[in-house]
C-alpha positions as CSV (number, residue, x, y, z in Angstrom):
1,X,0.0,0.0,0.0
2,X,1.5,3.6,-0.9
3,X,2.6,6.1,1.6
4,X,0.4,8.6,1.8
5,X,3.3,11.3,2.6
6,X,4.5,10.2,-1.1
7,X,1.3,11.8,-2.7
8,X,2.8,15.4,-3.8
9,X,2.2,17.3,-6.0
10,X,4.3,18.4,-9.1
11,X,7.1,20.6,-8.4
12,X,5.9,24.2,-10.2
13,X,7.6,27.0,-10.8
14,X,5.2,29.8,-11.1
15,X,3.2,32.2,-8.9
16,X,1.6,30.2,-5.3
17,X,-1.6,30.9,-3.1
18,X,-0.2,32.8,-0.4
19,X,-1.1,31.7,3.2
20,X,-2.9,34.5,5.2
21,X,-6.5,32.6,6.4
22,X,-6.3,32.0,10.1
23,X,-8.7,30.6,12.6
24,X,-11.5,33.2,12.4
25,X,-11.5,33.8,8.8
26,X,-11.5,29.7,8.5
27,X,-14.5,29.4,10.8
28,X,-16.3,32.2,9.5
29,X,-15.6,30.6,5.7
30,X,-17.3,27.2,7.0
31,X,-19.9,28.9,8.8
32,X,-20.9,30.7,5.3
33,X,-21.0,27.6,3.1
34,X,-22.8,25.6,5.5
35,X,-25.3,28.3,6.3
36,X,-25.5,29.8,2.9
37,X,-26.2,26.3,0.8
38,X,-28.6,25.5,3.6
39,X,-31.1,26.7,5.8
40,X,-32.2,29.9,3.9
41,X,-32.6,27.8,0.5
42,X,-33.6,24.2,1.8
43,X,-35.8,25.1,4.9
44,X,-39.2,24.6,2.8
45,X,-38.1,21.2,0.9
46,X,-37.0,19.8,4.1
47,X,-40.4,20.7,6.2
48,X,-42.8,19.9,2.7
49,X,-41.6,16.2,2.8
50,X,-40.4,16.1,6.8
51,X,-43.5,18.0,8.3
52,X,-42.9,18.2,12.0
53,X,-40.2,16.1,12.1
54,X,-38.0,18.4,10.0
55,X,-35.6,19.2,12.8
56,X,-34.7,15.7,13.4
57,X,-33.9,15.1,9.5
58,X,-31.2,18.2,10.0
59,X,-30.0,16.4,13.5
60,X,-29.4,13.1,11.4
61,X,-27.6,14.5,9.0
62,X,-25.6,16.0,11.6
63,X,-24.6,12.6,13.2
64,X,-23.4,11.5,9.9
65,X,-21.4,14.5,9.4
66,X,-19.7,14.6,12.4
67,X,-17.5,11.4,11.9
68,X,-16.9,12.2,8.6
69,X,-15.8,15.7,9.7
70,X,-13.3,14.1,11.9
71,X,-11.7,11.7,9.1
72,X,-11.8,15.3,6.9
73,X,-9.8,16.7,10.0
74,X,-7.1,14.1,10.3
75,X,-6.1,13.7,6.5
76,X,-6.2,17.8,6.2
77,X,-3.1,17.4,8.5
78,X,-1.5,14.3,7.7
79,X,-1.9,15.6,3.6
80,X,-2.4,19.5,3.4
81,X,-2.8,19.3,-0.1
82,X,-5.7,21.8,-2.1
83,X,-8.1,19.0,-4.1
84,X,-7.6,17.3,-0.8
85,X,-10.1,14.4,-1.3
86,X,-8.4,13.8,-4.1
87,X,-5.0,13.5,-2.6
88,X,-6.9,11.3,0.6
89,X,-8.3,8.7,-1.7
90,X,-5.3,8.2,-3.6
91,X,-3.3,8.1,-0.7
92,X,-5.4,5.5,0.9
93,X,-6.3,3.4,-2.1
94,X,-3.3,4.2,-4.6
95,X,-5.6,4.2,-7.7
96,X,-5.1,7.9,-9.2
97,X,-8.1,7.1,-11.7
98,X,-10.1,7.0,-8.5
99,X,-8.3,10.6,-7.2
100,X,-9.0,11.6,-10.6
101,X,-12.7,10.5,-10.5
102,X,-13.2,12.3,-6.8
103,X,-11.8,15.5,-7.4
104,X,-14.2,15.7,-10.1
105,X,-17.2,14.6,-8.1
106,X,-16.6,17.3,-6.0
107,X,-15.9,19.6,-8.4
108,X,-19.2,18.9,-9.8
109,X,-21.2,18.8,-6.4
110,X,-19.6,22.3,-5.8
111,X,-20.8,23.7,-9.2
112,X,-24.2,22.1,-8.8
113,X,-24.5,23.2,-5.1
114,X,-23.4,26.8,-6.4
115,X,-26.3,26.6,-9.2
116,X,-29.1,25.4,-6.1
117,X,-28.2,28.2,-3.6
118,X,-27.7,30.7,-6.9
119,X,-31.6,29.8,-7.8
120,X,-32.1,30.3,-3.8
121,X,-30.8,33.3,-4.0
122,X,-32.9,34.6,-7.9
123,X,-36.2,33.6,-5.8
124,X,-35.2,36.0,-2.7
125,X,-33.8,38.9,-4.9
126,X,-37.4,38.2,-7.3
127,X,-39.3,39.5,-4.1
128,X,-37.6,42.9,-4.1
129,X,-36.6,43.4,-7.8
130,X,-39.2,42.3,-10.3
131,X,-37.0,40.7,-13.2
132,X,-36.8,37.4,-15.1
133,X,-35.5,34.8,-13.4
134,X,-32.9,33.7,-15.9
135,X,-31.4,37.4,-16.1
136,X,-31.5,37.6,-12.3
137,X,-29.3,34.3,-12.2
138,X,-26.6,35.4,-15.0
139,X,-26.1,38.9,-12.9
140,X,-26.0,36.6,-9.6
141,X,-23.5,33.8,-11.2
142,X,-21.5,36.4,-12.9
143,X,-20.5,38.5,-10.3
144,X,-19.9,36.3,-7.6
145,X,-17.8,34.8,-10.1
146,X,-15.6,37.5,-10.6
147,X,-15.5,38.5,-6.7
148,X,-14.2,34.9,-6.6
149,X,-11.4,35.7,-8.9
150,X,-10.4,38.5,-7.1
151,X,-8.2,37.5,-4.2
152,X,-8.6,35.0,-1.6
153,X,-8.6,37.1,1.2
154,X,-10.4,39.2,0.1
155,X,-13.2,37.3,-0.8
156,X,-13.1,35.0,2.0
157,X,-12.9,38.3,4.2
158,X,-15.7,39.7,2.5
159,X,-17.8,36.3,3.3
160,X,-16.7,36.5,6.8
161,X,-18.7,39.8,7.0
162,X,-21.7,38.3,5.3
163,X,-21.9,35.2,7.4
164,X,-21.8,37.3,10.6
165,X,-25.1,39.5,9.3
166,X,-26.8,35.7,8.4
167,X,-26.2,34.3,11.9
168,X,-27.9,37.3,13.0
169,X,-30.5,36.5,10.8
170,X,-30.8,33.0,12.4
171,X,-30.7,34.6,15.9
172,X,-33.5,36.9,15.3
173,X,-35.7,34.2,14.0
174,X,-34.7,31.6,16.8
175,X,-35.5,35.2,19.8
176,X,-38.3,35.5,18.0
177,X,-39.9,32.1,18.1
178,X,-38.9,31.6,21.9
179,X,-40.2,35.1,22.7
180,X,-43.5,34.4,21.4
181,X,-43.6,30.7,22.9
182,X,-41.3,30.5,25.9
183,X,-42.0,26.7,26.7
184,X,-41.1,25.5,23.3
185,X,-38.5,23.4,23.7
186,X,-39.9,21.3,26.4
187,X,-41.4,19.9,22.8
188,X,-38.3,19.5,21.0
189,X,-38.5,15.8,21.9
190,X,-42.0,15.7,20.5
191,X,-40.6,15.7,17.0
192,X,-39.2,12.2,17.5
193,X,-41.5,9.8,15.4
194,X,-42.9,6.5,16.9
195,X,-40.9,3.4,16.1
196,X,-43.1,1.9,14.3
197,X,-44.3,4.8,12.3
198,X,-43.0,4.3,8.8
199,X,-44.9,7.1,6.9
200,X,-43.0,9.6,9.5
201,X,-39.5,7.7,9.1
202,X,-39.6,7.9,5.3
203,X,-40.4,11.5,5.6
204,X,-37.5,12.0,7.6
205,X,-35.2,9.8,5.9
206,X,-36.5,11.5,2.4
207,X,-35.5,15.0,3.8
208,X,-32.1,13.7,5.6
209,X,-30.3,14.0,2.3
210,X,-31.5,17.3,1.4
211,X,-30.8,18.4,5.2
212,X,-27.5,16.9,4.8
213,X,-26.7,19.5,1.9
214,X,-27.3,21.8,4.6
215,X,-24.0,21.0,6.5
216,X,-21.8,20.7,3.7
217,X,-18.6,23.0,4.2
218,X,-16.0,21.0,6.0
219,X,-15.4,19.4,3.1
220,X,-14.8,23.5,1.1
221,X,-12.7,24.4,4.0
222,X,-10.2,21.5,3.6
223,X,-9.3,22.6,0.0
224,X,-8.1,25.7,1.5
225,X,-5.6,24.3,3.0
226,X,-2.7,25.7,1.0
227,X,-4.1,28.8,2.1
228,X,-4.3,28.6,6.1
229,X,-1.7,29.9,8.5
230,X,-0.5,26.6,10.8
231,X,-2.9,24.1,8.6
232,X,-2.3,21.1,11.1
233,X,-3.5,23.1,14.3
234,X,-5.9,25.3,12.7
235,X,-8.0,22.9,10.3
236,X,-9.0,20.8,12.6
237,X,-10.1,23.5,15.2
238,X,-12.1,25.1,12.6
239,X,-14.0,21.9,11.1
240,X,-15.4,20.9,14.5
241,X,-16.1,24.4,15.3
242,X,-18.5,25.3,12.2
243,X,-20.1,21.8,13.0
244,X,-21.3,22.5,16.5
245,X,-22.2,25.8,15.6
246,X,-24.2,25.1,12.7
247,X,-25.8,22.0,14.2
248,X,-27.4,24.1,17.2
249,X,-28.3,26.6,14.6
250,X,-30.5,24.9,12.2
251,X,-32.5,22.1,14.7
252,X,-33.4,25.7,16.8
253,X,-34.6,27.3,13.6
254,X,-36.3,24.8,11.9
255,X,-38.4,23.4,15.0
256,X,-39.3,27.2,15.5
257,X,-40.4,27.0,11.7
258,X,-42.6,24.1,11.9
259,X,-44.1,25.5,14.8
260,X,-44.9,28.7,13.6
261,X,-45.8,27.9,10.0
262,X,-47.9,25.3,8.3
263,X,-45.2,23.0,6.0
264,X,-47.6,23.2,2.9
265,X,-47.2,27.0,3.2
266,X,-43.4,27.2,3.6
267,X,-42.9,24.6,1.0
268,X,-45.0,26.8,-1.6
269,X,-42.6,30.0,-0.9
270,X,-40.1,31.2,-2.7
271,X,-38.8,33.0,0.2
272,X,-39.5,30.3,3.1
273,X,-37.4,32.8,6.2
274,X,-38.7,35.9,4.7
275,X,-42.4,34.0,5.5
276,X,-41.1,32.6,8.2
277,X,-39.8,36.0,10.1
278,X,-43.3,38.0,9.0
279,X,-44.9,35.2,10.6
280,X,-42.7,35.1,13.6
281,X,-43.1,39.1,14.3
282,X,-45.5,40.5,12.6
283,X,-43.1,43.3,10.9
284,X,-42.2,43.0,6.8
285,X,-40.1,40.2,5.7
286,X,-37.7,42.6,4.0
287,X,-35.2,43.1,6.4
288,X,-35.0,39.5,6.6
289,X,-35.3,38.6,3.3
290,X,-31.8,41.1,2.6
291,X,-30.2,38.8,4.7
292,X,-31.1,35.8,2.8
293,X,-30.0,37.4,0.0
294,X,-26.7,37.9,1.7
295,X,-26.5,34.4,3.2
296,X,-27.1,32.9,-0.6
297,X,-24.7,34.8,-2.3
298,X,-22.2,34.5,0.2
299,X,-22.9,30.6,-0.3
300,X,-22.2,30.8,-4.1
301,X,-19.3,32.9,-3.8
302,X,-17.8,30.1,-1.0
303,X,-18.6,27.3,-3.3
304,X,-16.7,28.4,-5.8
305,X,-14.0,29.2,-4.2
306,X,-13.8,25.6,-3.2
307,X,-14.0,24.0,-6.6
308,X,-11.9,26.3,-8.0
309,X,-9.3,24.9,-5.7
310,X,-9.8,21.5,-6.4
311,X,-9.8,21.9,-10.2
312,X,-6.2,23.9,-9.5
313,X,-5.0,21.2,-6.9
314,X,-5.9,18.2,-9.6
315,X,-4.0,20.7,-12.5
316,X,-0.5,20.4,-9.8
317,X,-0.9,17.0,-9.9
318,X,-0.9,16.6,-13.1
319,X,-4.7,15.5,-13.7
320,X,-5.8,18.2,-15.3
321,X,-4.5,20.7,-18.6
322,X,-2.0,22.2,-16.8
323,X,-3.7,26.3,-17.2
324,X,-5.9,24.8,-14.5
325,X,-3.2,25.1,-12.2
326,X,-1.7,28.7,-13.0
327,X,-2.1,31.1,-10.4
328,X,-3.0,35.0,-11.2
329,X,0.5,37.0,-10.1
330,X,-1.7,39.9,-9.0
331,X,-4.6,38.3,-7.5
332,X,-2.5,35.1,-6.6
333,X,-5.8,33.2,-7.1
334,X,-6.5,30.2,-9.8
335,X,-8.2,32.6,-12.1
336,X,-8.8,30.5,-15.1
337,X,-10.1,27.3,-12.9
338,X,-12.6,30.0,-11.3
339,X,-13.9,31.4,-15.0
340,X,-14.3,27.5,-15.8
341,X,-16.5,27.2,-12.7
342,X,-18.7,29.9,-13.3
343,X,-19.8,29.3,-16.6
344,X,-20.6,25.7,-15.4
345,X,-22.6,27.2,-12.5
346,X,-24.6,29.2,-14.7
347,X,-25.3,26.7,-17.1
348,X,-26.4,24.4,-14.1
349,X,-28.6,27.5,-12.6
350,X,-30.0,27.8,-16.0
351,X,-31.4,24.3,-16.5
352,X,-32.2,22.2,-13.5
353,X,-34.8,22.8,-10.2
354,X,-33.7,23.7,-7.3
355,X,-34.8,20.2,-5.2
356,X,-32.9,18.6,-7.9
357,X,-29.8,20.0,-7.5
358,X,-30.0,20.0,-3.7
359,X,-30.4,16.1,-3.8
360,X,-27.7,15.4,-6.6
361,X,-24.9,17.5,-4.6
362,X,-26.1,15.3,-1.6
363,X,-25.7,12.0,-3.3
364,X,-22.4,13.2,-4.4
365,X,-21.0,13.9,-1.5
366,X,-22.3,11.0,0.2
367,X,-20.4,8.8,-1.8
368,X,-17.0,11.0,-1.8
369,X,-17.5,10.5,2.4
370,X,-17.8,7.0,2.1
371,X,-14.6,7.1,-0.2
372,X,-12.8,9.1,2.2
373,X,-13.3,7.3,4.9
374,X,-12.5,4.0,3.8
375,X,-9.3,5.8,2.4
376,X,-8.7,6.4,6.1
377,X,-9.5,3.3,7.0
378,X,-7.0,1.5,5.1
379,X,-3.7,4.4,5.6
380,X,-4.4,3.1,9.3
381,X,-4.2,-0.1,8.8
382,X,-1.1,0.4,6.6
383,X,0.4,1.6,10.3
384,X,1.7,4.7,8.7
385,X,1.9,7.0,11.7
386,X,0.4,10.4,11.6
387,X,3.7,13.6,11.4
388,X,3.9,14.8,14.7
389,X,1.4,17.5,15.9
390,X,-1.2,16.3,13.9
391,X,-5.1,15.7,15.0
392,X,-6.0,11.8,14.7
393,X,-9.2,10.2,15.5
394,X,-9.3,6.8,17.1
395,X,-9.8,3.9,14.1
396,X,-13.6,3.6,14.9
397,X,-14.2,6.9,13.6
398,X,-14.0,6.2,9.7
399,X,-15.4,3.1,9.8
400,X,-18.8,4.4,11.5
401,X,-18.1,7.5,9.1
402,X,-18.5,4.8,6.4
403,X,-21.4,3.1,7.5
404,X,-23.3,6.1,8.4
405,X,-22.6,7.8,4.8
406,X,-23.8,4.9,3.3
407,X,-26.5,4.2,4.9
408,X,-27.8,7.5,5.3
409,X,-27.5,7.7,1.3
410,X,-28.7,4.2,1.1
411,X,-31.9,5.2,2.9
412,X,-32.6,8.6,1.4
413,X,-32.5,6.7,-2.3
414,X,-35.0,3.9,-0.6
415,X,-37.3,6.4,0.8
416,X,-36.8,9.3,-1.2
């Protein structure tokens, strides 16, 4: 079995990403993707097919994330490579058509995800600027597009600012709900279907994979890697961080949401929080619906970013046509990998539903965790010790990481 520490890539002489994200900026870049490509776009799918039981089809997905999350965590140091699931499941399987195949398969779930939250974002914008649809989405793909180009710290600075304005978004609604109804969540358990009640199980097991879109990030904020001050200490801080965070976020907002809204009605919006916080406080959905607005671009913008990255880390290897992998000497960013991205994103954007695209980047992703993790799996069987300093996970983590990707994709297929 190869050494993982042997998978570099090809020595290359031009312009590199400079390193300037710390801890913050790397939280506050998880926070956005996750938040962004979630809860503001997916709230109404996940209640039209979960109903009541919505919150525990985000707190499922959550369980599955989190042991996939700490696999993500221990390769980021033991490789610190950009394309970085790439790099993991070559290292742990030593077939580079199966690298090849998984850097692609994310670069694809990052370009559809981009294209769901960019429609997310058209319905929100529609509310407050009456406009077609499909010119609404070329102004929303193209810019972010070229924001993306401009400079990594920049535009992952510029996302911190917009993620702190959506948690406060969240917040609002979440004060809201547990002003109006202090005793609340003394119900939370209620949401927990009956054993035997398979009508509620296949609801939540329908809406688990489109809830588990909502916590995808970890796997953007790996492929930054080249890019983070102290990667080994950092990375893994900052994974676990946005995970928690997020986790508490969503179960608080979307048990307020089915208790404040019928599902049939936030399932029919086209701006389900913007309903939602009218609902909630009686005052005009704008405010919030700006945020939304904010929350969805600043998902597009972070999603990019991150396949971007992996197109550029596949080009270094040698995967990919080697313009791929140049880096911009002003903007020091992968500016013809980003162009690439964005006209994909747009043609996505342009074609498919919303619901679609949210399930395809979660059966995606799915399948690249189960990858990974058996990719861990086997570099710790191979006895090849961690460098010093870095996070590990005890060996029962990727294997339940495995099983619980699997099955939870498994089952959302079955009952979807």
């Amino acid at each position: 079995m190869p050494d993982p520490h042997l998978s570099k890539p090809k020595p290359h002489p031009r312009t590199e990403l400079r390193r300037s994200i710390g801890l913050t900026l790397l939280v506050f870049y998880g926070l956005g993707t996750t938040i962004g490509a979630g809860i503001y776009v997916l709230i109404g799918a996940t209640v039209a097919r979960a109903g009541a039981q919505a919150p525990l089809s985000f707190l499922l997905a959550a369980v599955v994330m989190a042991f996939s999350a700490a696999s993500f965590a221990e390769f980021s140091g033991r490789i610190p490579q950009a394309a970085g699931e790439a790099a993991y499941v070559e290292a742990g399987f030593g077939w580079p058509w199966l690298a090849l195949g998984t850097g692609l398969a994310m670069v694809f779930a990052a370009s559809v995800s981009s294209a769901a939250i960019a429609l997310g974002a058209t319905g929100y914008i529609g509310t407050l600027l009456p406009a077609p649809a499909p010119l609404l989405t070329v102004a929303v793909v193209g810019g972010i597009a070229v924001l993306a180009g401009w400079g990594v710290r920049e535009s992952v600075g510029f996302a911190a600012v917009m993620t702190v304005i959506e948690i406060l978004g969240l917040a609002a609604i979440i004060g809201a709900g547990l002003l109006g109804d202090p005793g609340m969540l003394s119900d939370l358990p209620d949401t927990l279907p009956a054993p035997g009640d398979g009508t509620a199980w296949a609801g939540v097991m329908g809406a688990s994979l489109i809830a588990f879109f909502a916590f995808i990030g970890f796997d953007d904020m790996v492929n930054l890697v080249e890019e983070t001050r102290d990667p080994a200490r950092t990375m893994p801080r900052a994974i676990l961080l946005t995970l928690a965070t997020v986790t508490v976020l969503y179960v608080l907002v979307v048990f307020v949401a089915v208790r404040a809204v019928p599902p049939a009605e936030l399932a029919a919006s086209d701006a389900p929080v913007g309903l939602l916080f009218h609902r909630l406080t009686g005052l005009s959905p704008v405010a919030i619906t700006l945020i939304a607005i904010v929350a969805t671009l600043n998902g597009i913008i972070i999603q990019m970013i991150m396949a971007a990255r992996v197109l550029y880390g596949l080009a270094r290897r040698g995967a990919l046509p080697a313009r791929l992998g140049r880096v911009h000497p002003r903007s020091r960013t992968p500016v013809a990998a980003t162009a690439l991205i964005g006209a994909f994103v747009l043609a996505l954007a342009l074609v498919f539903p919303l619901d679609r695209l949210a399930e395809t980047t979660s059966t995606v992703i799915l399948t690249v965790f189960t990858l990974v993790n058996l990719a861990l799996i086997r570099v710790k069987r191979s006895g090849v010790a961690a460098p010093a300093g870095v996070f590990t996970v005890p060996g029962v983590v990727p294997v339940l990481g495995a099983i619980f990707s699997a099955a939870l994709l498994a089952g959302s297929l079955w009952f979807g």
